[in-house]
N, C-alpha and C positions, 0 to 999 in steps of 0.2 A: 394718729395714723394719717388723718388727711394732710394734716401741715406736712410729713414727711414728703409726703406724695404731690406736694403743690411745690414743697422743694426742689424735687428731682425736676419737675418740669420746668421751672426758673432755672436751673443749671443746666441743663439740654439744651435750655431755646438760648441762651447767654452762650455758650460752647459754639452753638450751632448758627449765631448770626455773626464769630468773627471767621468763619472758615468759608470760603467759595469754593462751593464742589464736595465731594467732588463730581465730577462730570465724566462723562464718557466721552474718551477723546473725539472720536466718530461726530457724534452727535453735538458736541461742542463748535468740532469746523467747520460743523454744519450750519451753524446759525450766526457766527462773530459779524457778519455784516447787518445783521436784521437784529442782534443784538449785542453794539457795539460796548455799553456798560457794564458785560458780563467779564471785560477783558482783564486780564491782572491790572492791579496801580502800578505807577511808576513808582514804587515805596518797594522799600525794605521787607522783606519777609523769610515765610518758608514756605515749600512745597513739597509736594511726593506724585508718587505713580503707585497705584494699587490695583492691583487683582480686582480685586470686586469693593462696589460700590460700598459707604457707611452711612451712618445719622449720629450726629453729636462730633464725636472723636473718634479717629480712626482706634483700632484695636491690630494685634497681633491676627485676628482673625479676617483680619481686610486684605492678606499678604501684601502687605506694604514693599515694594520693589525699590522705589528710591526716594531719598531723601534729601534736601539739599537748601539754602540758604542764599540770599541773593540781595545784593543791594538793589535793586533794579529787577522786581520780579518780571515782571514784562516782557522784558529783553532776555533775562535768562529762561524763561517756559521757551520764547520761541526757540531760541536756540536749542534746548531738550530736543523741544517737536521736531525740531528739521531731521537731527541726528536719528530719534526714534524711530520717526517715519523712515526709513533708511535713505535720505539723501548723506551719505555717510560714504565711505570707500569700505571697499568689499572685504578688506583685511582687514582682521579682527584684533592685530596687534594693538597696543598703546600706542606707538609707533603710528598708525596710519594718522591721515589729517581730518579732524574731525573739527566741530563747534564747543560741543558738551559732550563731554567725558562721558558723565552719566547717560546719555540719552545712547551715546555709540556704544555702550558697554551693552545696554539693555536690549539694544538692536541685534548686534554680534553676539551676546550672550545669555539672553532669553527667550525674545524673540524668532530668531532664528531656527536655534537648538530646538524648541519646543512648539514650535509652529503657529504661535499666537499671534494674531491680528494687530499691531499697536494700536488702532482705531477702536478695539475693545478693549483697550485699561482704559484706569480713572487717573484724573488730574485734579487736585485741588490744592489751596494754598489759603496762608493767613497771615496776613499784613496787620496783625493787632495782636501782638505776643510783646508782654515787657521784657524778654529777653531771646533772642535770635536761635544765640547757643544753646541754652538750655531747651527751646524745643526742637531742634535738632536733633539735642543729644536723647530726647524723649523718645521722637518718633526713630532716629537711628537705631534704637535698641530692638524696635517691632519689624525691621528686614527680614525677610525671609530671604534674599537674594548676599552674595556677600562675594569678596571682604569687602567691607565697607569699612570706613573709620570714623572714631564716635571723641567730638572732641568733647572736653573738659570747660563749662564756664567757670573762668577766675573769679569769679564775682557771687558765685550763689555754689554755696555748701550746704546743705546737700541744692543739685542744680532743683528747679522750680518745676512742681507738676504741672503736667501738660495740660490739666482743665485749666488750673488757674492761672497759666499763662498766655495761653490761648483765647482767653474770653470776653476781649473786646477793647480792652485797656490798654491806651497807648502811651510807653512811656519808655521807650527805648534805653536801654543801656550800653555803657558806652563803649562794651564788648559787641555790639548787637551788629556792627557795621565794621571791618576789618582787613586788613593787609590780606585774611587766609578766607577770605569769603568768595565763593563762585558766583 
């Protein structure tokens, strides 16, 4: 029983040192200047926006809002944020001109409709996944917000669970970085 129990805890704390966040946006913009190491890497990853905060791995229970994959996490969060935050134009079509699809969607179509704060979702992200797709496709499936679309890695049949992809190991695939990547 204790070895189980000393297992769970090596797989939580492993889970939960390749993920940043997530963070409360709010409280995040709050502090990037006094805590500039907190900021995404300029690396490959994924990220989301959720409802309410988690510990280890996100769950279906964290209402996961979006998901998304980035060569360049850094550059893509800000761009999320600007849209999110509503510096975004006030039509809600596809059509209007926005940064990040996602962030203008979640703006015009979450936010708005439902009168939620963007400064109270959570933000976090994981730059140490052996494969980009497959935790995409993991966390894509825990949306509560939709359509969304859930790609398929070429590479892993069935794609790779999200503990074990997510927990610290870096060894990118050569799916991981791509033509259809945001």
């Amino acid at each position: 029983m204790r070895w189980a129990f000393c297992l769970l805890l090596v797989e939580n704390a492993g889970a939960r040192m390749s993920w940043q966040g997530p963070h409360k946006i709010g409280d995040y913009l709050a502090t990037v200047v006094h805590s500039p190491w907190q900021r995404p890497p300029e690396a490959a990853g994924v990220y989301l926006v959720s409802e309410k905060p988690w510990r280890g791995l996100p769950t279906e229970a964290d209402r996961i809002l979006y998901v998304s994959q980035a060569a360049y996490l850094r550059y893509q969060i800000g761009r999320l944020l600007c849209d999110l935050l509503g510096f975004t134009g006030d039509d809600p079509s596809p059509r209007e001109a926005y940064q990040h699809k996602g962030g203008h969607s979640l703006w015009s179509h979450h936010c708005l409709p439902h009168q939620i704060e963007p400064v109270r979702l959570y933000l976090a992200w994981c730059a140490e996944c052996l494969c980009l797709t497959c935790a995409e496709t993991a966390l894509g499936k825990m949306m509560i917000t939709g359509p969304h679309r859930v790609r398929s890695c070429s590479l892993h049949r069935p794609p790779i669970d999200l503990w074990r992809n997510c927990q610290g190991v870096t060894t990118n695939s050569r799916n991981s970085v791509g033509p259809n990547h945001q």
